[in-house]
Structures are given as C-alpha cells and as structure tokens.
C-alpha positions in Angstrom: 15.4 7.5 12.6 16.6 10.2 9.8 18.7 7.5 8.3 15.5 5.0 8.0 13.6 8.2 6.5 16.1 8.5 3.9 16.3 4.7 2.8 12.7 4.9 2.6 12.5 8.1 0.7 15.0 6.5 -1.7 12.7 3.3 -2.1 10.1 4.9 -2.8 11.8 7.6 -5.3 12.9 4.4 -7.1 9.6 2.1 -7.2 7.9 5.8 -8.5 10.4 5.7 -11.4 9.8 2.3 -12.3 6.7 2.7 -12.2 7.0 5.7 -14.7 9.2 4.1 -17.3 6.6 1.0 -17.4 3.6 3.0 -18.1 5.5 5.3 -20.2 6.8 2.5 -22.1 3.6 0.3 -22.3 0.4 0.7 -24.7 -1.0 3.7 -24.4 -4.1 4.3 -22.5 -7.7 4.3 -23.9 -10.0 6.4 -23.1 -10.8 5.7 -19.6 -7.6 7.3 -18.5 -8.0 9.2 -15.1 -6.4 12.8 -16.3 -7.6 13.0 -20.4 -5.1 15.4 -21.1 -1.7 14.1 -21.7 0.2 17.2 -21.4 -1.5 17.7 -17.4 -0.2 13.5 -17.0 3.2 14.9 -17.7 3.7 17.8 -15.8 1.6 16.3 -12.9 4.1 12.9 -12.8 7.6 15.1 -12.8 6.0 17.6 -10.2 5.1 14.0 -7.9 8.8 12.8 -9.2 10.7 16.0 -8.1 9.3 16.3 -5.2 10.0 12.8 -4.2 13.3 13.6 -5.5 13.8 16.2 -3.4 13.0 14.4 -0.5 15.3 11.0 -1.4 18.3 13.6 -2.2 17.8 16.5 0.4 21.6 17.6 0.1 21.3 17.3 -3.6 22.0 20.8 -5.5 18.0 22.2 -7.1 19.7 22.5 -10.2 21.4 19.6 -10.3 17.7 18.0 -9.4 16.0 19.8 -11.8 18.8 18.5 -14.5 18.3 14.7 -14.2 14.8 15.0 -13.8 14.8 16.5 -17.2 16.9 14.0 -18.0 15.0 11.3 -17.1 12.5 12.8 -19.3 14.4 12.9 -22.0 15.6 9.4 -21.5 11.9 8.6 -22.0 11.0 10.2 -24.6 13.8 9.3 -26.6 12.7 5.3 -25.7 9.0 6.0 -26.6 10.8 7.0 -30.1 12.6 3.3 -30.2 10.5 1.1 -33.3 9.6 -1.5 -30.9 7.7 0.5 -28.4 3.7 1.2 -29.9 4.7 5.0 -28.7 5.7 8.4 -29.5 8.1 10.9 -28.6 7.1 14.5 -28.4 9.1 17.6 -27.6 5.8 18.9 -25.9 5.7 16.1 -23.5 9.2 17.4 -22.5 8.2 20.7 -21.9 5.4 19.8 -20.3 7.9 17.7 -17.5 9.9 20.7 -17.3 7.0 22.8 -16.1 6.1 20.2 -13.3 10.2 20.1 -12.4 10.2 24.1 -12.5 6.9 23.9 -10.2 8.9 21.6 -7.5 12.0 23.9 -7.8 9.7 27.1 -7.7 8.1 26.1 -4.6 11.4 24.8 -2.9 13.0 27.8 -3.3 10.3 29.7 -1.9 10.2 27.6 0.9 14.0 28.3 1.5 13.8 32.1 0.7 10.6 32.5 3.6 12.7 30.2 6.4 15.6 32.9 5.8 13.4 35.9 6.3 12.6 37.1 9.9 9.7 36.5 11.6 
C-alpha cells in the first residue's frame, strides 16, 4: 500500500512540475488570471510544489528540499530570461518562491517539533 502511495506521490510531484514549467514558460496571462498578483502566483505554486515535494520524498533531508525547490526556481527564472521565451526573469519572483518553500519547511518543522513534545 505505502509503496503505491509513494509512486503516486511521485507522479503527481512530477505532472505538478510540468505543469509549472509550461505555464511559466508560455505567454503570459491577461487579465483574467485567477490570483492578479504575480508575486501571491509564486509563493502560492512553490508552497503547493514543496509540499507535494515533501510528500513524494518523505526521507528527503528539509534543507535539501528547500534547496532544489529553490532551484527549480531558479532554473525558471533563468529560462523566462532565454530571447525566445515572450517572458521575464525577476529576482522578486525568486524571493517570492522562497517564501512559499520557507512556509512548507516552517510548517513541517513545526509539525515535527509538536509530535516530539509530550502530550
């Protein structure tokens, strides 16, 4: 059953990147987008990402989590600076993903400090 859980966490970690790097890579959105503020898009995808993350990789070191979710963040922001993408970089958009990553890590270590406290 676990193992199951785990190739499915996985999966779905993977489609949720894809997913990611296509909208990050494609035209950018008009006006109708459902959050308005990019900054908010940001941290709210790497919060979803980490999580999942977390979940896909449960034996996976937080800071070595929190690393290549920044990372991938990077990674995007370096392609949205490429010519032939119609997008552009920002180091704000970075910061932004590292607030949603630090949220994730925040509340997983909270999680871990309360399970080790006594009743």
């Amino acid at each position: 059953m676990w193992k199951a859980a785990a190739i499915l966490f996985k999966g779905l970690f993977a489609a949720a990147c894809v997913v990611v790097v296509w909208q990050a890579l494609g035209p950018p959105d008009g006006p109708g987008s459902l959050i308005p503020w990019d900054k908010a898009l940001h941290g709210g995808t790497f919060f979803v990402l980490t999580g999942m993350a977390l979940l896909a990789f449960p034996k996976m070191k937080l800071w070595r989590v929190s690393l290549l979710m920044l990372g991938f963040g990077g990674l995007i922001e370096i392609l949205q600076s490429l010519p032939f993408f119609d997008r552009d970089a920002e180091w704000a958009d970075l910061v932004a993903d590292a607030v949603g990553i630090g949220a994730v890590i925040g509340v997983a270590v909270a999680v871990a400090l309360r399970r080790k406290l006594p009743a």
